[in-house]
GUGU-773483 format. One record per residue (C-alpha): x, y, z. Coordinates in steps of 0.02 Angstrom, whole numbers, plus 50000, padded with zeros to 5 digits. Each point is the difference from the previous one (the first is absolute). Example, Ala and Ser with C-alpha at 12.3 -4.5 7.8 and 13.67 -1.06 7.14 Angstrom:
506154977550390500695017249967
! end
This chain:
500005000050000500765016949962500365009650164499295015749946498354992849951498385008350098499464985950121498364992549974498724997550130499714977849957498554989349996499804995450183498815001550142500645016750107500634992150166500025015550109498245004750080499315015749962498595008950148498945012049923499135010450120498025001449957499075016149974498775011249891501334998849847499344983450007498284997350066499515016949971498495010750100499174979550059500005005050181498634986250026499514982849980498285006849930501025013649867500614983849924498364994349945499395017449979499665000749802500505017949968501604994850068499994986549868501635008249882500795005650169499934981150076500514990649831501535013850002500544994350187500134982349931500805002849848501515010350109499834985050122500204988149871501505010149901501135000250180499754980850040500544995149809501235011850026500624992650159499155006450156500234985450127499385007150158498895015250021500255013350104498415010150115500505015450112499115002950135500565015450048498665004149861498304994249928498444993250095500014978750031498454998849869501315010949878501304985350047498844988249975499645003449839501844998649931500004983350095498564993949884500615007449855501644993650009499494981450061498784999449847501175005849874501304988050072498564984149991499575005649823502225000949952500294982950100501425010450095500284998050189499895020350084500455001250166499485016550109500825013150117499175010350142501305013250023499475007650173499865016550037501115002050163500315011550112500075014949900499515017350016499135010849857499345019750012498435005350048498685008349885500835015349891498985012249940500035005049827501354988249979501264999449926500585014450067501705009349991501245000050145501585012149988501934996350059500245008350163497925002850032499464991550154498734985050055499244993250147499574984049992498494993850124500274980950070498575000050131498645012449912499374995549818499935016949888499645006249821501875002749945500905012449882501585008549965500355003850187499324985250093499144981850001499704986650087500824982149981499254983050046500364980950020498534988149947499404998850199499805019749986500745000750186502005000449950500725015450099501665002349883500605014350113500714985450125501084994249833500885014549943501365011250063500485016849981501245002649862499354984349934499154997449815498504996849955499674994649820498185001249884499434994049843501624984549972501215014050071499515011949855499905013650154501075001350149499365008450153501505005050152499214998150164500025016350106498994995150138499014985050088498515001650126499674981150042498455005750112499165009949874500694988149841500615015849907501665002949888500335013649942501424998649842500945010649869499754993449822501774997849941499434998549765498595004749907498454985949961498204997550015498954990150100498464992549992498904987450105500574981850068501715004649953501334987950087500895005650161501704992250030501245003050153501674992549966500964991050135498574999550116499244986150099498165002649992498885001450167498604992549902499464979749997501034990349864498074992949941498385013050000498234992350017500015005049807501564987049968499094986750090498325004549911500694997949829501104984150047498454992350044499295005449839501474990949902499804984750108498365000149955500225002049798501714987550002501165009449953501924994549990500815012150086500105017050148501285012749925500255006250174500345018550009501275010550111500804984350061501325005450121500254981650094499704982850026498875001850143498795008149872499984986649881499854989150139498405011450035499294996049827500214984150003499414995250164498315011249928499774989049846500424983350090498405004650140498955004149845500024986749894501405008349875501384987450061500404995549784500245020349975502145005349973500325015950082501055011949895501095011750091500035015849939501725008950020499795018549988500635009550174501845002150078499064986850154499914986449870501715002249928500984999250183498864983950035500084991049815500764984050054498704999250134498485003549890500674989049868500194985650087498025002850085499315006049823499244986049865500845013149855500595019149996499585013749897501315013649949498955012650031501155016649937498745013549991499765004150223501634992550012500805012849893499115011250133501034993150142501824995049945501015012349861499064994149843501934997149956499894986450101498454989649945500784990449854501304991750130498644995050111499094994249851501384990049960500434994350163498034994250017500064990949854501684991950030499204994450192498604994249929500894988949854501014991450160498664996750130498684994149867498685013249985499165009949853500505017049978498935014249909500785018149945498345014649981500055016049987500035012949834500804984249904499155006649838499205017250080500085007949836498924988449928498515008050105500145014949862501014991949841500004986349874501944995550018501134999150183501635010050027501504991949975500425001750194498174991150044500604987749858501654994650089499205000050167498994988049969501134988849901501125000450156498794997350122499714983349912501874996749966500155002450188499024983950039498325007450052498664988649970498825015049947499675016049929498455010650050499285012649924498745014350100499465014749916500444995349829498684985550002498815008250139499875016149928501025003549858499525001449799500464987449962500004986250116500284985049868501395006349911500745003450168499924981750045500654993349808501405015150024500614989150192499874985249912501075001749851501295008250124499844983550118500234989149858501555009449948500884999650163499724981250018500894995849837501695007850072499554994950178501524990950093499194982050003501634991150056500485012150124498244997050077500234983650015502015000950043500025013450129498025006150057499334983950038501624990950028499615012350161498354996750046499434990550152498714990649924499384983550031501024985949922498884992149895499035012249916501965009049977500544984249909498554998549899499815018349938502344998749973499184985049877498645010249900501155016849989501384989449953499134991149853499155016149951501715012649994500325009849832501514996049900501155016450016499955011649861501025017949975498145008949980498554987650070499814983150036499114986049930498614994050109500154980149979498064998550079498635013150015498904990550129500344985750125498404989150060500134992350177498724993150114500075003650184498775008750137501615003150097500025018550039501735000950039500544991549857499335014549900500825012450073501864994350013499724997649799499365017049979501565004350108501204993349902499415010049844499884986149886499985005849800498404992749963498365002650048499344985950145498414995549973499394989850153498444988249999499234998550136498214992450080499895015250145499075014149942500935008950141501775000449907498975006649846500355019150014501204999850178501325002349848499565013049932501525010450055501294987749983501415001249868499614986149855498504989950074498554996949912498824985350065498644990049913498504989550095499364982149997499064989650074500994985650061502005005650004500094982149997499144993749857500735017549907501854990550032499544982949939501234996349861498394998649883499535015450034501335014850053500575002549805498335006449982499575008650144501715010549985499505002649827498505010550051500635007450134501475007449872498755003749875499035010850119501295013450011501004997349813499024988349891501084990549866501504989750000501085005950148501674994550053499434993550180500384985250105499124991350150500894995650165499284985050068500654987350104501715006850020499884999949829499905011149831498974994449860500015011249856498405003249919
! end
């Protein structure tokens, strides 16, 4: 192959998991169950499927709700919609309930947005809840009884709006919940507008009446996964999951999300409590130098690649896909080395939630993905990463003999992929995730006869699965030629280079 020849994206099934986060770009105004089978909403409903349908074929694996907006029937609408489109595709979806956390947002502004000037000054009500503008407002946590005088500190910062305005603090009256501040740049502000107070340790309950409310929601719909927010240690994932256990929600992974200068002092903790992290780099930019957030994005991956757990990078991965057709070059290369990193997936917010075009966005991350995983460091995976890993021994030795069977032959530009899909049958959870650890280059389809394992993948780097009845009968040796057969031809029909691993075994088919 010439050297300086462009590199072409191959025929094979994207093994890096893609989140998309759900939202009116895709469901549009259905803020009911009964505005989907309202028949002026006919065009607006068949629209919301279409998009639905375009992500998924584009490779949405898991979908993404955030609770820090939207009513549950709104949620519960994007559940339906996505389940239905994925029944109709044959595709497995799985579902995240990113909580809302102990935040804090402002109070009402009036007019807003409105103006606020460098060196003007604010006061900023904790205790008493007024109509805000340039000079004052009020902020909140989701309890509506968070006193954030008791958190902040003279000659401390207080940031609105992702940091877009920094307020100095001039003075503190705990007993009255007043601060008065000196704006320090020129911005606007409007309603509900994030609060954030870097380095501070929070007076308020890790998990609000609202965070239990909507966990029990998720139990109650089956959904795959808590993105828990403002994690800051490993007694509050311990907090989580001691909530779901006591409610029925015992199957449900708890995703820690990493975004506060807490989190990053107690990582090994939380990562070793934690079913998966998520690289959360917008609030953490808020806390550390945003210097600093690719080497803790690295180091995150690199932690998670050696204990054995998925990681996910968010946050403005294609932002400029909210307004545009085409990503900047700089979104383009993040992306491609978030994946060449290790991270099991990428996740996209706004783009797919809210932007213009929320299909292209997720075609745009997968193309990228697909291009990073032809140059991605296969041996080195195998040689150094999960040479390290304290894994148990037999799932280690059995993923070393799929990733070894499955490695590309070197080449100066991009390799060549000896299989595109590998067919085994097992209900063994573990199993499935030391393979996806060891970042096999091939797709894993699993079959399996729990309908559990059916979307608990769904953020897991390479692992697709595929249901019988009888796991079994599916492994006879009359029958699993066929049976991998359809479960290959339900993500690339034709003739693909794929083999099965049974028995200790490969059997090419």
């Amino acid at each position: 192959m010439d050297k300086h020849a462009p590199i072409r994206v191959k025929s094979y099934y994207k093994r890096t998991k893609i989140i998309a986060t759900l939202g009116p770009a895709i469901t549009q105004q259905l803020w009911t169950l009964d505005s989907l089978k309202d028949p002026k909403n006919a065009a607006m409903v068949a629209l919301a499927y279409q998009r639905m349908e375009g992500i998924i074929k584009s490779g949405v694996t898991c979908v993404r709700l955030n609770f820090s907006h939207g009513a549950y029937e709104e949620q519960q609408v994007r559940i339906n919609i996505a389940r239905d489109v994925a029944k109709k595709l044959n595709r497995n979806i799985s579902v995240m309930l990113d909580t809302k956390g102990p935040e804090i947002r402002l109070g009402k502004i009036k007019d807003g947005p409105v103006p606020v000037l460098k060196d003007s000054n604010i006061t900023i009500y904790t205790k008493e809840m007024i109509i805000g503008d340039n000079t004052k407002f009020s902020v909140t946590d989701s309890t509506g009884t968070y006193n954030m005088s008791k958190d902040v500190k003279v000659d401390g910062t207080i940031l609105v709006d992702d940091g877009k305005l920094q307020l100095k603090i001039k003075e503190v009256d705990i007993d009255k919940g007043i601060i008065k501040t000196t704006v320090l740049n020129n911005h606007s502000i409007n309603d509900k507008k994030r609060i954030n107070l870097p380095n501070t340790e929070y007076s308020m309950p890790f998990m609000s009446q609202k965070d239990r409310d909507d966990i029990l929601f998720g139990i109650k719909n089956n959904v795959d996964y808590i993105a828990a927010s403002f994690v800051n240690s490993k007694e509050n994932v311990q907090e989580i999951r001691e909530f779901l256990d006591a409610n029925g929600g015992s199957q449900i992974q708890i995703i820690s999300k990493i975004e506060s200068t807490h989190a990053i002092r107690n990582i090994d903790e939380i990562l070793n409590a934690t079913n998966g992290v998520m690289v959360a780099r917008g609030d953490l930019a808020l806390e550390i130098p945003f210097y600093d957030v690719p080497y803790w994005q690295k180091y995150i991956i690199r932690k998670c690649r050696l204990i054995g757990k998925p990681s996910i990078v968010a946050t403005q991965m294609l932002d400029s896909l909210e307004r545009n057709i085409q990503p900047t070059r700089a979104e383009v290369t993040d992306v491609f080395f978030a994946v060449d990193r290790g991270a099991d997936s990428t996740m996209l917010s706004g783009e797919s939630a809210q932007g213009q075009f929320p299909v292209q966005a997720v075609y745009t991350m997968r193309q990228i993905d697909k291009t990073s995983e032809l140059l991605f460091d296969y041996h080195r995976a195998i040689n150094w990463y999960f040479r390290k890993t304290k894994l148990p021994r037999y799932s280690k030795l059995l993923a070393l003999k799929i990733a070894h069977k499955c490695l590309p032959s070197h080449s100066e530009v991009a390799p060549n992929f000896k299989y595109n899909f590998v067919v085994i049958f097992t209900n063994d959870k573990q199993t499935i995730w030391t393979i996806s650890n060891i970042r096999p280059a091939a797709t894993i389809i699993v079959v399996t006869d729990e309908r559990e394992l059916l979307t608990c993948f769904g953020i897991n780097y390479a692992i697709q699965t595929h249901y019988v009845k009888d796991l079994n009968v599916a492994k006879n040796k009359d029958n699993y030629h066929q049976v991998a057969r359809e479960a290959i031809d339900r993500f690339e029909p034709g003739e693909q280079q794929a083999i099965v691993f049974l028995n200790r075994k490969f059997k090419e088919i």
